[in-house]
C-alpha positions in Angstrom: 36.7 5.3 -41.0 37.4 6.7 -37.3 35.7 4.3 -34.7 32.8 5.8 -32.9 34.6 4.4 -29.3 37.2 6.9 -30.0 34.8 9.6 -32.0 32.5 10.4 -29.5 30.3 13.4 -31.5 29.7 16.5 -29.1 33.5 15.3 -27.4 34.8 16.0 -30.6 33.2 19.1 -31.5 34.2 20.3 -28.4 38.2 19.4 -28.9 38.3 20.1 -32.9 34.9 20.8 -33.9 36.3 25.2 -33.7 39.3 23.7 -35.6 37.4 22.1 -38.3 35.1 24.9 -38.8 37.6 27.6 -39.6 39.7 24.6 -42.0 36.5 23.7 -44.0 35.9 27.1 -46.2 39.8 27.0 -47.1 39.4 23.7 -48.1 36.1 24.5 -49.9 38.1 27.1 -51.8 41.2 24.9 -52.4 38.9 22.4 -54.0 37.3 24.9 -56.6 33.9 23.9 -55.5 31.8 26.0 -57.8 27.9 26.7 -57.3 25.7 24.5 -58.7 28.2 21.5 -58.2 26.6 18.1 -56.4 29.3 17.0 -54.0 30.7 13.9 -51.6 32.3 14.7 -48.4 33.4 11.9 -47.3 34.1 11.2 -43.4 31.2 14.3 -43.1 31.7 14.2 -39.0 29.1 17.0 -37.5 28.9 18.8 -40.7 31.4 21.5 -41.0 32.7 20.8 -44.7 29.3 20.3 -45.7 28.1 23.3 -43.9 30.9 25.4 -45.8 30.3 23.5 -48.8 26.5 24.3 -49.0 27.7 28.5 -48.6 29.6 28.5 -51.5 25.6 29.1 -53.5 21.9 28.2 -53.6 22.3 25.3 -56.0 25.4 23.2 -54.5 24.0 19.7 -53.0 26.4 17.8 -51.1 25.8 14.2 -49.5 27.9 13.5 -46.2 28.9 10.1 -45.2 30.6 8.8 -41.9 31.2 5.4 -40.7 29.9 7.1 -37.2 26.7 6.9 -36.8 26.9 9.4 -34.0 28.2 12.1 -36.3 25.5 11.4 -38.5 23.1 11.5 -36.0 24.8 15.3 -35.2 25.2 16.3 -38.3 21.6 15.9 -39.8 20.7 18.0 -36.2 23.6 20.7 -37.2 22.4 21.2 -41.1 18.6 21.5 -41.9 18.8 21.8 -45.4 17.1 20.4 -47.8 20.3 20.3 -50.3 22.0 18.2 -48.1 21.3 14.2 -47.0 24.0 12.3 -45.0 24.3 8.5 -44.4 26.2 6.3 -42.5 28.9 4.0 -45.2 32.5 2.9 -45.8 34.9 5.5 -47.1 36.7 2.0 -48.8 33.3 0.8 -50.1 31.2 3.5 -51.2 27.7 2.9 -51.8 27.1 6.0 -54.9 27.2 5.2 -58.6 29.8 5.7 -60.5 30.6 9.5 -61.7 28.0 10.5 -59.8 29.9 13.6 -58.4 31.2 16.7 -59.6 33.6 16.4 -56.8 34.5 14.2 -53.7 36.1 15.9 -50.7 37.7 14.6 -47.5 38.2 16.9 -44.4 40.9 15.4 -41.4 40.2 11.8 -42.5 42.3 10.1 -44.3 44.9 9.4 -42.2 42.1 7.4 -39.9 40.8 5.5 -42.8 42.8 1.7 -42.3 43.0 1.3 -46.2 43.1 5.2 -47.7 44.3 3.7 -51.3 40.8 2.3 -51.7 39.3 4.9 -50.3 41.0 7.5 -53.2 40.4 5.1 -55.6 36.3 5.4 -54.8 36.6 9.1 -54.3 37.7 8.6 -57.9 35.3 5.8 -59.4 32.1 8.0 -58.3 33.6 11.7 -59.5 32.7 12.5 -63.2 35.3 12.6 -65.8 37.6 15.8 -65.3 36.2 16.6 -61.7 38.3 17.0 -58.7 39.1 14.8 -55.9 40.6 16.9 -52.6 41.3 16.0 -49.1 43.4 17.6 -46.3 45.1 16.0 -43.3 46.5 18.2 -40.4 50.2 18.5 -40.5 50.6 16.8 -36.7 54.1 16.6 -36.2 54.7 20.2 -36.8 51.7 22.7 -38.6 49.0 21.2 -36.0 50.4 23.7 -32.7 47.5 22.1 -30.5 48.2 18.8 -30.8 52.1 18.7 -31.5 52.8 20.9 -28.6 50.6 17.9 -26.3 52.5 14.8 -27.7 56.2 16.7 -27.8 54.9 17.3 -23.6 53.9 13.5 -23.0 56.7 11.8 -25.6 59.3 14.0 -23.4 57.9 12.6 -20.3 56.3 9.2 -20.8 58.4 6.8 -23.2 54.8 5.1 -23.9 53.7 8.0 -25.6 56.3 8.3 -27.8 55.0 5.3 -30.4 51.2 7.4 -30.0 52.6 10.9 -31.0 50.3 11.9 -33.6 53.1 12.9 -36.0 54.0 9.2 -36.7 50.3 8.7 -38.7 50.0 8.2 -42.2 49.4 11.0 -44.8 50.3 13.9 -42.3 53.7 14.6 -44.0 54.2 16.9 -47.1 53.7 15.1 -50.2 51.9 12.1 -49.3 48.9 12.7 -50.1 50.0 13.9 -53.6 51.8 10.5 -54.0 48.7 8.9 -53.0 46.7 10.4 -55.1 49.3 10.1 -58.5 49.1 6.2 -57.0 45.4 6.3 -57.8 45.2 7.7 -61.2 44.1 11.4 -60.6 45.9 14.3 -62.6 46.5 17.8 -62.8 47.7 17.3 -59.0 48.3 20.3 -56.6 48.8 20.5 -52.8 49.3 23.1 -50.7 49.8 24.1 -46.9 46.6 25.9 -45.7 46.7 27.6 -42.0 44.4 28.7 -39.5 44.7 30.1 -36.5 42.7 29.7 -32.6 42.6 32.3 -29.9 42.5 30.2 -26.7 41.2 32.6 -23.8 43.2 30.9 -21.2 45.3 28.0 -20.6 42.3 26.4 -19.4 40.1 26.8 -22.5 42.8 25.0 -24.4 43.7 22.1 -21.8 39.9 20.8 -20.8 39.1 19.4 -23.9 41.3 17.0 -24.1 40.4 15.7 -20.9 36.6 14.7 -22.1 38.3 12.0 -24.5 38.0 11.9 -28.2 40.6 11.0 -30.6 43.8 9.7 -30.0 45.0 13.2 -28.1 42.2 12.8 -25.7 42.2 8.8 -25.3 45.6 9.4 -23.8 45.4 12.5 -21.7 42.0 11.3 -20.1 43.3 8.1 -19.4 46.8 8.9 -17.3 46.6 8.7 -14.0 46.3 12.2 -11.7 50.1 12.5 -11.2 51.0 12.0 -15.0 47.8 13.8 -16.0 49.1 17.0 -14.3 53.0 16.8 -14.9 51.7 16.9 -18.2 49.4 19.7 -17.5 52.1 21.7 -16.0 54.5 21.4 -18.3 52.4 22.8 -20.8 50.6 25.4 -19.3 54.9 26.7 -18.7 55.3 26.1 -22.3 52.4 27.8 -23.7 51.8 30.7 -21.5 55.2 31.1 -19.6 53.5 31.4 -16.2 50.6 33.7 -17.9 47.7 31.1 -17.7 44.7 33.4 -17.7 45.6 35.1 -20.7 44.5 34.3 -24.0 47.3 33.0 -26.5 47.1 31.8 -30.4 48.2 28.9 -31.9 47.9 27.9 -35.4 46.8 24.7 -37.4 48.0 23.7 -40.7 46.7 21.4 -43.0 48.4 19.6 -46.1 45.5 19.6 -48.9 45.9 18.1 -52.2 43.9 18.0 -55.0 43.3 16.3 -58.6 41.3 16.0 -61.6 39.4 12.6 -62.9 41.1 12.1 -66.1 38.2 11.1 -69.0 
């Protein structure tokens, strides 16, 4: 699960928290979640999947786990609901009975989780028999606009940040998490490209984020020294608003969601 050292909870609401929260209901609606369903998000973060998941009717129920007990901390502040509960647990080791879901859904985790095999394989052991297992990682090195457009900036500039380019992770390409979860057992697999998009108000709004320091994006950019911090800054402002900083732009985010039935 992502380490709370590089996780920090209102940090990353602030630098993908908006993301997140516009992802979740496609997600939700990928998934099939159907009222009345009792659902796992695993890697909850802050809450927005299960804050989506909990709109879909009155009598969904959804328990959120993290391995960050600072987004658990957030995310029983963000959701008072009595329908949902959130603990803190390994994605790899889950602590629920089996087939104790109607579904189990992962939002942007995956890819973070060191061993996301066993991870699918519990997403599958505690889903019923013929309910669904989904998840969606963002598509770095080319649907996520944000956060390829930084790395493309620093890879072109700083050789060191070539190897940290968020497009090298695992899971992020299209495909892999169907293979991944045909690997595991599941059936009836679909996946498909979901997009978003985020009107930045200036270049400003998009650029300060990253300089507060969560995830790998922000570890980096917070961390160069001033020079490198605003070549970097400069080159992308150009980039992304071709000398119109103060005006607000769109990017888009896409996700690579796949999803699969627990065979009986």
């Amino acid at each position: 699960m992502p380490q709370q050292s590089m996780w920090g909870g209102d940090s990353y609401d602030y630098l993908m928290g908006c993301w997140s929260r516009l992802m979740a209901p496609k997600l939700v609606d990928f998934a099939g979640v159907l009222d009345g369903d009792y659902v796992l998000d695993v890697g909850c973060g802050t809450g927005s999947l299960t804050r989506a998941l909990l709109d879909v009717g009155s009598k969904v129920t959804v328990a959120g786990l993290d391995g960050s007990a600072d987004f658990i901390k957030l995310a029983r502040q963000n959701i008072a609901d009595d329908r949902a509960s959130f603990c803190l647990g390994d994605a790899q080791a889950l602590q629920f009975s089996t087939n104790a879901f109607d579904k189990s859904i992962s939002l942007l985790v995956m890819n973070f989780i060191p061993d996301a095999k066993s991870a699918v394989s519990e997403m599958r052991r505690v889903t019923r028999a013929g309910g669904t297992v989904a998840a969606a990682v963002w598509d770095y090195g080319d649907g996520m606009e944000m956060l390829r457009h930084l790395w493309d900036e620093a890879a072109a500039m700083d050789v060191s940040a070539v190897a940290k380019h968020e497009g090298n992770m695992p899971l992020c390409r299209q495909g892999e998490l169907g293979a991944l979860w045909s690997d595991e057992g599941l059936v009836n697999i679909e996946e498909a490209g979901l997009v978003i998009q985020m009107e930045f108000s200036s270049f400003e709004d998009y650029w300060l984020p990253f300089l507060t320091g969560p995830g790998p994006s922000g570890s980096y950019v917070s961390k160069l020294d001033a020079s490198t911090q605003s070549a970097l800054k400069g080159r992308l402002r150009e980039k992304l608003t071709h000398g119109r900083e103060d005006e607000p732009f769109i990017l888009s985010g896409r996700v690579w969601a796949v999803r699969g039935t627990v065979g009986s």
